[in-house]
N, C-alpha and C positions, 0 to 999 in steps of 0.2 A: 330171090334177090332182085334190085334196084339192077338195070340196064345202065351201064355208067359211060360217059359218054362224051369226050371232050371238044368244043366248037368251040369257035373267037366269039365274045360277046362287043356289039359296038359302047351298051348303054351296062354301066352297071347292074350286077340282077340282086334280088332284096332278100334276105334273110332274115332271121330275127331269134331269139331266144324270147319264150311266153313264161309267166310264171305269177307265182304270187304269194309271197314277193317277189320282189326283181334287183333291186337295185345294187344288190351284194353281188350279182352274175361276173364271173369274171371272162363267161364264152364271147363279148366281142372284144375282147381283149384278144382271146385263141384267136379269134377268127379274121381279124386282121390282121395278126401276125403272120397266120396262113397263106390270108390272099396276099400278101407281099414275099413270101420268101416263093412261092408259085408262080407269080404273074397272071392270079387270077383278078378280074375287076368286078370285085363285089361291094355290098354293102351289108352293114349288119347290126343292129338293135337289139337294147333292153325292151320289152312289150309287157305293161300290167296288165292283165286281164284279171276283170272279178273271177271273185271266187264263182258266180255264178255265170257268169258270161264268156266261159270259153270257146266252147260253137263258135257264138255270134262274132268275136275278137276273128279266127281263123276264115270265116265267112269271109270277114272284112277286109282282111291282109290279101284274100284271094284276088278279090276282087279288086285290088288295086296293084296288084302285079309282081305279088311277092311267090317267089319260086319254092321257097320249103320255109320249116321252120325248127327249132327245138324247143322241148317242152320239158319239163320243169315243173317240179312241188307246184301246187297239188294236182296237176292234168295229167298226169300218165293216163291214167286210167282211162279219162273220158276220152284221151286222143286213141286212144287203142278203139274208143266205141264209134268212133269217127271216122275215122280211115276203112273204106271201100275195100282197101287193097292189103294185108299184110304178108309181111316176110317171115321167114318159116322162124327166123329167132323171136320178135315181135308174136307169133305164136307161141311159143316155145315160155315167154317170160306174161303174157299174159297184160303188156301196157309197153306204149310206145312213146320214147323220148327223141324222136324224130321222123318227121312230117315232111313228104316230099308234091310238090304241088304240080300238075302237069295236064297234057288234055286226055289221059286216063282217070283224071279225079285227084283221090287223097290216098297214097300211098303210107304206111305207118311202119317203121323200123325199128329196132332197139340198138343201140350200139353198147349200152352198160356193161353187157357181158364181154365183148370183144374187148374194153376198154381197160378193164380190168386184168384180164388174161396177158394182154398187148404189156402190159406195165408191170407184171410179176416174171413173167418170161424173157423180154424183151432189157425191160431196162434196169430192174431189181437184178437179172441173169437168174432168177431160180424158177426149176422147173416144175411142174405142175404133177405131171407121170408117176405114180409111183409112190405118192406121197397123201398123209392124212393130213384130211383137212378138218377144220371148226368154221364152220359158218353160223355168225350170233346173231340172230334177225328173222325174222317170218315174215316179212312187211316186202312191199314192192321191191326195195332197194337188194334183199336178199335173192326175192324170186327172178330181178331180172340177170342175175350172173350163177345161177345154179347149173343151168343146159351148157350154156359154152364151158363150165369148170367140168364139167361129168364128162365132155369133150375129148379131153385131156387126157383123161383115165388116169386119177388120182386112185390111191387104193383105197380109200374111205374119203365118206365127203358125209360129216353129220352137223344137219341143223339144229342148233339148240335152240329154244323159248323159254320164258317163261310160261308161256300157254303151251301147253304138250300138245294139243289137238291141233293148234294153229298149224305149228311144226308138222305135225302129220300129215294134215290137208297139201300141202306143199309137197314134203315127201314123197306123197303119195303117185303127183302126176308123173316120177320121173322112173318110180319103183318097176316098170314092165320090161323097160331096157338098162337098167343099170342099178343092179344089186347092192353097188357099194354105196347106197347113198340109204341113211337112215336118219331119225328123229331122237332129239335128246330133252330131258330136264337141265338148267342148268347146276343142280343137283346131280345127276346123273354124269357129269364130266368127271365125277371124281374118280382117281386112279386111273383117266383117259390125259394120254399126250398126245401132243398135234405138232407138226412141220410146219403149217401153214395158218394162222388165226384169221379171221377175218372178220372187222365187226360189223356189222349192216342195219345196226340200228340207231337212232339218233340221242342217244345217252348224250355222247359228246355235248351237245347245244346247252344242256343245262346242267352240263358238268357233272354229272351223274354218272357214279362207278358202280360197273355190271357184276351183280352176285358169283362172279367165275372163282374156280381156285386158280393160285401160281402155278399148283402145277400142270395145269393144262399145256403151257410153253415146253416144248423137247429143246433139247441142247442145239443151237442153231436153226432154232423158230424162227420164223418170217412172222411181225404180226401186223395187220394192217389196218388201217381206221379207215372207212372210208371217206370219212372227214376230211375238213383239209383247213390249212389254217392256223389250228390251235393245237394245243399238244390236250389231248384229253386223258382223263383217266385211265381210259383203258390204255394208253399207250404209256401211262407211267405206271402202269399197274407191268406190263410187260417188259417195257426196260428195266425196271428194277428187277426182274426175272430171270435176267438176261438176252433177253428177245433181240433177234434185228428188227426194227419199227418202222414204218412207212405211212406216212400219210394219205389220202386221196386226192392230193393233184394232179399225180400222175395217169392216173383215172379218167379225171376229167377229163383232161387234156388228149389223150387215146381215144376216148369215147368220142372226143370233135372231131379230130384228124377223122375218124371213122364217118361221122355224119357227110362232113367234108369233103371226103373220097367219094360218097354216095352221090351227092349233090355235083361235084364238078370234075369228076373221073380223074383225080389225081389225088396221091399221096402226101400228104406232106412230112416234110422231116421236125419230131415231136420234141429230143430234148431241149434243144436252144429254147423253146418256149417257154417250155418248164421254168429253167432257169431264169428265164424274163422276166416270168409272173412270179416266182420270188424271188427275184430283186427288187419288183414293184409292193411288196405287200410286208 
């Protein structure tokens, strides 16, 4: 873990959200909201970075005095290949969506998984422990909230794909210390109920509903998109199911407080934002 560590700053210090796209980012919206209900004096940006010039963008930022950053579609990856230093979750998910800059180098964090946890626990009130889960995704978004949900000690935690081997490859790295975590078709769901849904792929964007049965949802399923935003199929494939649904803002929003903690050794308080950024949207 990040040493966290709270001093008075005289000058602003600089953060940034990278990505690419960028413009849809709703984190410096989070992150001003942060630094004013804190009394921290920060600053905070959208950053395009080509698709091929991520390095050289982070180079850049360094060198003109910017303290960390977050990362964002499409650099997880490359910033996990970047970072000098990683934290045992950032191991653990395999790419990092937060970047802390210091005179030890480039430190590289994940907070997706925490963000996630924080928002089904926390602010949904449901608990984790005990319960079967569906995770629908093999891609980053899944791999980086697998470790922290196995955490928890769900009583099943199964990845479906449409790729079986994708799912399995995944699988695989968690299989030595936690048995309850397996690989599915999503073929293979059938005559399976789940507590907990969670989608972690980007069907949502192009409105695209995922080959799942109804009956997947148990009678007071949580099911969650990590989406945010739009009401996607899968979440009207679940309420009409009966499901309790949830979107991915709460996510987001968990996942910053979490970077944000890292970066200026304080906490902040996460629903009022929530609610800010949809009343803005």
């Amino acid at each position: 873990m990040v040493d966290k560590v709270v001093k008075p700053f005289s000058v602003a210090d600089r953060y940034a959200v990278v990505g690419n796209p960028i413009a849809h980012s709703k984190s410096p919206l989070i992150h001003e909201a942060f630094a004013k209900q804190t009394g921290q004096e920060i600053s905070y940006e959208r950053i395009l970075a080509p698709v091929d010039g991520f390095e050289a963008t982070v180079r850049e930022l360094i060198m003109q005095g910017y303290k960390g950053i977050n990362v964002t579609v499409p650099f997880k990856l490359e910033a996990f290949q970047l970072a000098n230093t990683l934290s045992a979750r950032a191991q653990d998910a395999g790419a990092v969506n937060t970047l802390i800059f210091n005179d030890a180098g480039i430190t590289g964090d994940n907070t997706d998984g925490a963000g996630i946890v924080r928002d089904i626990e926390q602010n949904l009130n449901i608990a984790i422990a005990g319960k079967r889960i569906l995770l629908i995704g093999a891609g980053g978004a899944a791999e980086g909230v697998i470790a922290p949900i196995l955490a928890h000690q769900p009583q099943a935690l199964v990845v479906a794909n449409r790729t079986i081997e994708k799912a399995q490859r995944m699988v695989s790295k968690h299989l030595i210390n936690h048995r309850q975590i397996s690989a599915s078709t999503f073929e293979g769901l059938q005559n399976q109920t789940f507590d907990i849904v969670i989608n972690a792929t980007s069907t949502g964007l192009s409105d695209t509903a995922l080959p799942i049965p109804s009956s997947i949802f148990a009678k007071g399923c949580l099911a969650y998109d990590m989406m945010y935003g739009r009401e996607t199929p899968f979440m009207q494939q679940a309420r009409a199911s009966g499901a309790q649904v949830a979107d991915g803002l709460g996510m987001l929003v968990e996942q910053a407080a979490e970077a944000f903690y890292i970066w200026r050794g304080v906490r902040p308080e996460t629903r009022s934002v929530m609610q800010q950024i949809r009343d803005l949207s």
